[in-house]
C-alpha positions as CSV (number, residue, x, y, z in Angstrom):
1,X,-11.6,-6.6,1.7
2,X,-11.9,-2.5,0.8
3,X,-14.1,-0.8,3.0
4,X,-17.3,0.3,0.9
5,X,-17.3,3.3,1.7
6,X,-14.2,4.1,0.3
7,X,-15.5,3.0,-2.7
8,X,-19.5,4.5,-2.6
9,X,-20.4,8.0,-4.2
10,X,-23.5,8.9,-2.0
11,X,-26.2,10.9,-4.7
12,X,-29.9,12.0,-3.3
13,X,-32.3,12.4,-5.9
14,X,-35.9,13.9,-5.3
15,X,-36.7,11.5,-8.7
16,X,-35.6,8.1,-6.8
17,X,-37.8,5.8,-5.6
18,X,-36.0,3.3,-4.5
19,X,-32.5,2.5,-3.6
20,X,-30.2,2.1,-6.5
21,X,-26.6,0.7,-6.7
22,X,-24.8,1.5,-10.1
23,X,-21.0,1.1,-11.3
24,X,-19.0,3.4,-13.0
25,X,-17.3,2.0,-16.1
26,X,-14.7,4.3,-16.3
27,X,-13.7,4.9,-12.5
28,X,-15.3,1.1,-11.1
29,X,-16.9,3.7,-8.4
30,X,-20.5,2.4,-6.8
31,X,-22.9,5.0,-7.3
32,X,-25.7,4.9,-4.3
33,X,-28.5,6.8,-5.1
34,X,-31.4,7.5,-2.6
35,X,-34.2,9.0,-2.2
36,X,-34.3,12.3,-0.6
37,X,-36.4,10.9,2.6
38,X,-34.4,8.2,2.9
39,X,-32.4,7.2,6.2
40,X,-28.6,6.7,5.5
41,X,-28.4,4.0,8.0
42,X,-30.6,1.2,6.5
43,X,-29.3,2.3,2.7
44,X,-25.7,1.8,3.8
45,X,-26.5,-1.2,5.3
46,X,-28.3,-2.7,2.0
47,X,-25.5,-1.2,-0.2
48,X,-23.2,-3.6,2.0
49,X,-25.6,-6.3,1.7
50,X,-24.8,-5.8,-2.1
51,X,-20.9,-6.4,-1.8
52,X,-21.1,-10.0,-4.0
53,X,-22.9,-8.2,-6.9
54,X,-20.5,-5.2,-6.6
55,X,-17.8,-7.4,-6.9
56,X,-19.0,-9.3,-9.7
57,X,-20.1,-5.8,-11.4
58,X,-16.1,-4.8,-10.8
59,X,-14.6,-7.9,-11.9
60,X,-16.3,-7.6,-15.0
61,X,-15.0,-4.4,-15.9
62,X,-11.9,-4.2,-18.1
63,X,-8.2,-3.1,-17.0
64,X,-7.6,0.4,-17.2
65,X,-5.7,2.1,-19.7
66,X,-3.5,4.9,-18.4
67,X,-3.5,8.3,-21.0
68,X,-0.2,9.3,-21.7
69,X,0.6,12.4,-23.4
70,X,1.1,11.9,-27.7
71,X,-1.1,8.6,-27.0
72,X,-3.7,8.6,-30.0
73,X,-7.2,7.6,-28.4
């Protein structure tokens, strides 16, 4: 099992409200954002808290196609 934070991008937002876990489609990177008040502790602890619906986020994202040069896109 990968170590979350290896995986978490860590953004502070003055506009958050809450905590809020996103995925990145392109880079299957978790996206924790936070409010600015917020202690680090208790949101890391809910991100981990989050790890099935992470995983299930992840697995639904599709292979990865690698860009080689002359490829048309």
């Amino acid at each position: 099992m990968t170590d979350l934070s290896e995986l978490l991008d860590i953004v502070r937002s003055r506009a958050a409200r809450r905590l809020r876990l996103s995925v990145d489609r392109r880079s299957g990177r978790i996206r924790l954002t936070l409010p600015v008040r917020a202690a680090m502790g208790p949101a890391l602890q809910w991100a981990e808290s989050q790890r099935p619906w992470i995983e299930r986020q992840q697995n639904r994202l599709p292979d990865p196609w690698p860009i080689v040069p002359a490829m048309l896109v």
